[in-house]
N, C-alpha and C positions, 0 to 999 in steps of 0.2 A: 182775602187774596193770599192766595199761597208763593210761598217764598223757598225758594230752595237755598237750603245752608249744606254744605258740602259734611261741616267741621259733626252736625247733628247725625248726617248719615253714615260716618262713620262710627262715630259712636254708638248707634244705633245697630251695625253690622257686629263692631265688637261686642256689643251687650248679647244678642241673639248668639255669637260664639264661643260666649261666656257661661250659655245655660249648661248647656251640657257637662260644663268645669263641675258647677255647681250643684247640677244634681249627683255627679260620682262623686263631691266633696259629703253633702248630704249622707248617701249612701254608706260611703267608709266611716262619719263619724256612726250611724246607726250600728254597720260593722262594730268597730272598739267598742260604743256603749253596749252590745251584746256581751262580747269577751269581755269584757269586764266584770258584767253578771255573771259570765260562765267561770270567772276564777271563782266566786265563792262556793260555785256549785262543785267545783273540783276539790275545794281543802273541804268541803263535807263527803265527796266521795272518798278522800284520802282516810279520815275519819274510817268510816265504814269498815275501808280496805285494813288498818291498824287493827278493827274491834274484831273482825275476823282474824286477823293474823294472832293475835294475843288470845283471843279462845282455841285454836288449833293449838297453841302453846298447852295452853291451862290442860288441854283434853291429853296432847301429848305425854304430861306430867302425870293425870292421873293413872296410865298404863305400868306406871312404877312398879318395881321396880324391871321388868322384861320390856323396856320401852316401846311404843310403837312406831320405830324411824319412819317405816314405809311412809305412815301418814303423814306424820307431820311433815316430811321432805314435798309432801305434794301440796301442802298447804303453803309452805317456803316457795315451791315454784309457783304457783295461783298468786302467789301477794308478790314478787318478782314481776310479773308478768302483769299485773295490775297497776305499778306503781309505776315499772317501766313505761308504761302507755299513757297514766295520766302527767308524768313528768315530759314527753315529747309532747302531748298537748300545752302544759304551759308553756314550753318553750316556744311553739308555734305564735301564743300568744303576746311574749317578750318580742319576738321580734317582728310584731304586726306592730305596738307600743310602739317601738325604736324608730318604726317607719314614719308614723302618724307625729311625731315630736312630744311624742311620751316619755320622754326618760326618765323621769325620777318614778312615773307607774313603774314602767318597764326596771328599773334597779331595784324596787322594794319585789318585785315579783321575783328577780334571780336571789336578794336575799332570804326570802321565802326557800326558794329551791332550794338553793345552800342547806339552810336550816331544817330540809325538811330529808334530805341525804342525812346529815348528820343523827336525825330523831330514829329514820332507819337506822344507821347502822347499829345507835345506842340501844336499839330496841333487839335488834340479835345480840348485842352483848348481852342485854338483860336477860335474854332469853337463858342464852345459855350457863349463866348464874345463877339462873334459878333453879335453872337442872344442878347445877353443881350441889346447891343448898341443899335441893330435895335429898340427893346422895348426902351430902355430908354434913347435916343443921347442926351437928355443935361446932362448925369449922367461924370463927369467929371473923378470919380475915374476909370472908366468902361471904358474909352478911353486911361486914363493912362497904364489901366492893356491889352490894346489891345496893345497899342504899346512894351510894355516891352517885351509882346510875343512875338509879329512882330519882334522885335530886337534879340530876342535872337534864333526864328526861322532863323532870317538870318547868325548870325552868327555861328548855326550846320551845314547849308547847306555849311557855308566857309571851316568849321574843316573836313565834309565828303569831302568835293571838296581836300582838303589838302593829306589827307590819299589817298586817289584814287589815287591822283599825287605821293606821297610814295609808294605806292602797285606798281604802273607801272614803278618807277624805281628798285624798288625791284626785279622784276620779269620781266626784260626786257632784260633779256635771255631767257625767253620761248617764249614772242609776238612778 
């Protein structure tokens, strides 16, 4: 015998107006679990964009002593324009995170960013230290100030390598 309960049919209307919540909740968590994979793919494209920018260096260097600006200034604008584009992607990314009630992803990824401005800029200083050195190798102060880059180049690459390992356990429910 059927029975009508009022209190059932609505909950029954709420549930059917609940799917649709639940499949765009579904949908956005797949969302984040993607960008979350995509930062890793991004500090390996950053990678790339470095290994390149540092051999344009190295090749620039060998033109010694009649340098070859032209190039290597094109090589500076190519790695500009590279890193300018994957840094507006992570930030795209930071603030899907912020959305989603990721914030501690979302702050190890601006720490990352941070860190990874900073590696740029340390890495045109290096650059340009090394030019200095090639010009002047018995200049002693100029080898000190190459190493203290060098050192302290290695130790951002430690601090992003850190964070990345933070990020993936942070988020090692969506990978």
């Amino acid at each position: 015998m059927f029975h009508y309960d009022p209190k059932q049919s609505r909950s029954s209307a709420a549930y059917s107006r609940s799917l649709p919540s639940l499949a765009r909740t579904a949908k956005m968590a797949e969302q984040v679990s993607e960008l979350a994979r995509r930062v890793f793919s991004l500090q390996g494209d950053r990678i790339a964009v470095y290994t390149t920018f540092n051999a344009g260096h190295k090749t620039y260097l060998e033109t010694s002593p009649h340098y070859d600006f032209e190039s290597y200034r094109s090589v500076v604008n190519e790695t500009t324009q590279q890193f300018s584009k994957l840094s507006l992607e992570l930030l795209t990314i930071i603030s899907t995170f912020k959305k989603e009630g990721r914030s501690v992803a979302a702050s190890l990824l601006e720490e990352i960013q941070e860190h990874e401005k900073e590696k740029l800029n340390k890495t045109a200083a290096f650059h340009i230290v090394l030019k200095d050195c090639n010009d002047n190798p018995d200049n002693e102060e100029l080898r000190e100030e190459r190493s203290k880059i060098k050192q302290r180049l290695s130790q951002l690459e430690g601090i992003i390598a850190e964070h990345l390992e933070d990020f993936r356990y942070e988020t090692e429910d969506l990978l």
